[in-house]
C-alpha positions as a Python dict, from the first residue, in 0.01 Angstrom:
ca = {
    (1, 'X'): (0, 0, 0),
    (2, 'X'): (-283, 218, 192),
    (3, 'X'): (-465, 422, -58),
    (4, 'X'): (-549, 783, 153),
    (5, 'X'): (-719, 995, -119),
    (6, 'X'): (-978, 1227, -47),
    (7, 'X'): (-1071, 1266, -465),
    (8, 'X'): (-1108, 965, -733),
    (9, 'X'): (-809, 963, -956),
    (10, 'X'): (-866, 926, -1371),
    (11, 'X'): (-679, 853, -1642),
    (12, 'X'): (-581, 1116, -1861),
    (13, 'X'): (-323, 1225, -2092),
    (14, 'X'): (-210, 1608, -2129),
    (15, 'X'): (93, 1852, -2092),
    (16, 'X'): (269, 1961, -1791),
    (17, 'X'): (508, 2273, -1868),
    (18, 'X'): (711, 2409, -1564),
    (19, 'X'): (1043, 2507, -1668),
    (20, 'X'): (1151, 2529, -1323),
    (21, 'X'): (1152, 2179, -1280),
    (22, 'X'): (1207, 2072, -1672),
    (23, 'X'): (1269, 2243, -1994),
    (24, 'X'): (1097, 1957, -2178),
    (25, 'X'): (726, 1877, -2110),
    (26, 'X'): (626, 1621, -1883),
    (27, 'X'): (336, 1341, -1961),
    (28, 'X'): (23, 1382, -1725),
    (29, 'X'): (-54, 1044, -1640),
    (30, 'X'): (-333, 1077, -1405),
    (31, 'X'): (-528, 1352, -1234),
    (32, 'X'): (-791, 1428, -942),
    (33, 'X'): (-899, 1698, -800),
    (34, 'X'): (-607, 1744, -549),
    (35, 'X'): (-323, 1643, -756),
    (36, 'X'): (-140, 1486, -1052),
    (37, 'X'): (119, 1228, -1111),
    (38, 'X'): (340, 1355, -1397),
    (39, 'X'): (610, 1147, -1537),
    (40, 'X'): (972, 1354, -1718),
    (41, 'X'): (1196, 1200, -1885),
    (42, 'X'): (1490, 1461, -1816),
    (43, 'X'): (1482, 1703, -1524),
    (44, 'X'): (1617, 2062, -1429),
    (45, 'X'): (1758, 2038, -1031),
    (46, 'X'): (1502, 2173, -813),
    (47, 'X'): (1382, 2243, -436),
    (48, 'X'): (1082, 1979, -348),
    (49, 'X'): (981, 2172, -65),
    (50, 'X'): (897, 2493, -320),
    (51, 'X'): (542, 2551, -483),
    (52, 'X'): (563, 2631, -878),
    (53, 'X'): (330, 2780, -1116),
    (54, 'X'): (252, 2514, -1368),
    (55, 'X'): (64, 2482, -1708),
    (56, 'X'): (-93, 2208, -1796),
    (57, 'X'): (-261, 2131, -2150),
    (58, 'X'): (-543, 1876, -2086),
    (59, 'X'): (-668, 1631, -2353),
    (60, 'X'): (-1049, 1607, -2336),
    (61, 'X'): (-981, 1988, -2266),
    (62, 'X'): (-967, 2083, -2667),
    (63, 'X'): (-582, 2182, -2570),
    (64, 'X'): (-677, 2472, -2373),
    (65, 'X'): (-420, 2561, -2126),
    (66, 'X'): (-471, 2601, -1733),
    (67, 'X'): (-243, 2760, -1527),
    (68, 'X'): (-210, 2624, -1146),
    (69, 'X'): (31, 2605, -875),
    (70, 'X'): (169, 2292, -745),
    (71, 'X'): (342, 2161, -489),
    (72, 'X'): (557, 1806, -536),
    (73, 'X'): (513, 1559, -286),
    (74, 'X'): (688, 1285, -389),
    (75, 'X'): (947, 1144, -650),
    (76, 'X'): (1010, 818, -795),
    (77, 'X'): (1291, 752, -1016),
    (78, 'X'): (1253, 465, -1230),
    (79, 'X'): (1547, 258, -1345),
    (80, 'X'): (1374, -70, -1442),
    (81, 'X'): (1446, -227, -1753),
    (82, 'X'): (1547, 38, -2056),
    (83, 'X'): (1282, 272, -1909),
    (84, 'X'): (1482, 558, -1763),
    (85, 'X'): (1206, 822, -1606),
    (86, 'X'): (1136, 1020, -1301),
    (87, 'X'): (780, 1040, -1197),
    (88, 'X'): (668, 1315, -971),
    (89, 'X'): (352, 1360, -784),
    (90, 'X'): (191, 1716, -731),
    (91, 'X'): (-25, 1850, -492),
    (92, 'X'): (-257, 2151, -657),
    (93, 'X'): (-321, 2408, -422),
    (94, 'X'): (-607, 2613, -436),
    (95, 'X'): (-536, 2913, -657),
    (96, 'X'): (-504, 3070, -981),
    (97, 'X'): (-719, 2891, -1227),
    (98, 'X'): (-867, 2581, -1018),
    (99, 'X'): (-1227, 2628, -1036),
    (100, 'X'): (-1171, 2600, -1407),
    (101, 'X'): (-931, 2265, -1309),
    (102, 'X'): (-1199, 2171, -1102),
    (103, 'X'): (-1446, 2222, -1356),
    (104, 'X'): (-1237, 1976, -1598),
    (105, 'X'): (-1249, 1718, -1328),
    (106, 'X'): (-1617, 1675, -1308),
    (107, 'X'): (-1649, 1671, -1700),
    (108, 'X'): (-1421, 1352, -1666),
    (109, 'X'): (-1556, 970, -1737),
    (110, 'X'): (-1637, 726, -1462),
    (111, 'X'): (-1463, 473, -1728),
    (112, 'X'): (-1132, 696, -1683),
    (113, 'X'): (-1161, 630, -1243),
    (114, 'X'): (-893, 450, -1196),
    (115, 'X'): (-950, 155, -919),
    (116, 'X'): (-725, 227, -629),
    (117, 'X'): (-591, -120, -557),
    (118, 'X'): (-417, -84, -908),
    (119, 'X'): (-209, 157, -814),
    (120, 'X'): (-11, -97, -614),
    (121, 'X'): (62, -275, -939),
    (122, 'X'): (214, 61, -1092),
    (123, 'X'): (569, -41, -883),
    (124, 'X'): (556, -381, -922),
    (125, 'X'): (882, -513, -1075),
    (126, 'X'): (1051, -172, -1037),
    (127, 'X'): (1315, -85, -860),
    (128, 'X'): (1294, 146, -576),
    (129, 'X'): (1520, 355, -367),
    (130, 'X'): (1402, 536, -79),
    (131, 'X'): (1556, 878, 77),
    (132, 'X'): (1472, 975, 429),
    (133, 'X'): (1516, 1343, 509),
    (134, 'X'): (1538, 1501, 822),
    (135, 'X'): (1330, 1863, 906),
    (136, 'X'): (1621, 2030, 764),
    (137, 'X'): (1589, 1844, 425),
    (138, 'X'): (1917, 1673, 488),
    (139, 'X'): (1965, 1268, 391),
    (140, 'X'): (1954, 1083, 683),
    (141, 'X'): (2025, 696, 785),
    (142, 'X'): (1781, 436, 696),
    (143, 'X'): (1889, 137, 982),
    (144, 'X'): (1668, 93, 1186),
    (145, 'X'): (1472, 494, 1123),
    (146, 'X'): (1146, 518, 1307),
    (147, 'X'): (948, 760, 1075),
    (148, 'X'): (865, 1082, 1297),
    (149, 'X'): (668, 1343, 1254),
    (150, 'X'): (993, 1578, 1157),
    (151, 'X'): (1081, 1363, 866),
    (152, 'X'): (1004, 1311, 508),
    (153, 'X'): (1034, 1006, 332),
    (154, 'X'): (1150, 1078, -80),
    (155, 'X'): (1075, 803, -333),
    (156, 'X'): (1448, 840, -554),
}
């Protein structure tokens, strides 16, 4: 798997409230300074091409809340084992209260960087299902699919 981030990603635990996308808060599992991976363990049905205003409660942030709005990008359900969980990763675009996001980030530990080739571990043993979606969001065949530039490709 080809790592293509532009930020370091770290470790860190905190609360992610949207109740467009779940009534119950999701687990922040790790963060950078252009996006999140957030894992629920039920969901609400929502649009993935929609931005939402988000709070997030950060832990080395004394529980002080920061509002931002994100954008998903991708989805992974994850059926493995008794684990039954849907992990979602978010984009953060650049408004409401990012400087003071961004401010968060460079407070963060060089011991809480993650390494990028663990990420590929992260799936290992899982199962996976993907979902391609044509331009008009709609499910589409997977034989044989050259990925165009049109297309999405959804982690289910």
């Amino acid at each position: 798997m080809l790592e293509n981030r532009k930020c370091p990603r770290f470790n860190d635990f905190g609360k992610f409230e949207c109740e467009d996308i779940s009534l119950l808060p999701g687990r922040l599992c790790d963060i950078s300074a252009n996006g999140m991976r957030v894992v629920f363990d039920s969901l609400e049905p929502f649009v993935m091409k929609n931005c939402y205003e988000a709070t997030i409660r950060l832990s080395k942030f004394n529980g002080e809340s920061i509002s931002l709005l994100v954008f998903p990008e991708w989805r992974f359900d994850n059926n493995s084992g008794e684990t039954k969980n849907v992990q979602i990763g978010f984009s953060i675009q650049h408004a409401l209260e990012y400087e003071k996001f961004l401010s968060y980030i460079d407070s963060l530990d060089e011991t809480d960087k993650i390494d990028s080739s663990s990420s590929e571990d992260d799936l290992d043993g899982m199962d996976i299902t993907v979902q391609f979606l044509d331009s008009d969001g709609e499910k589409d065949s997977c034989d044989d699919y050259l990925l165009e530039e049109d297309c999405e490709c959804q982690f289910l």
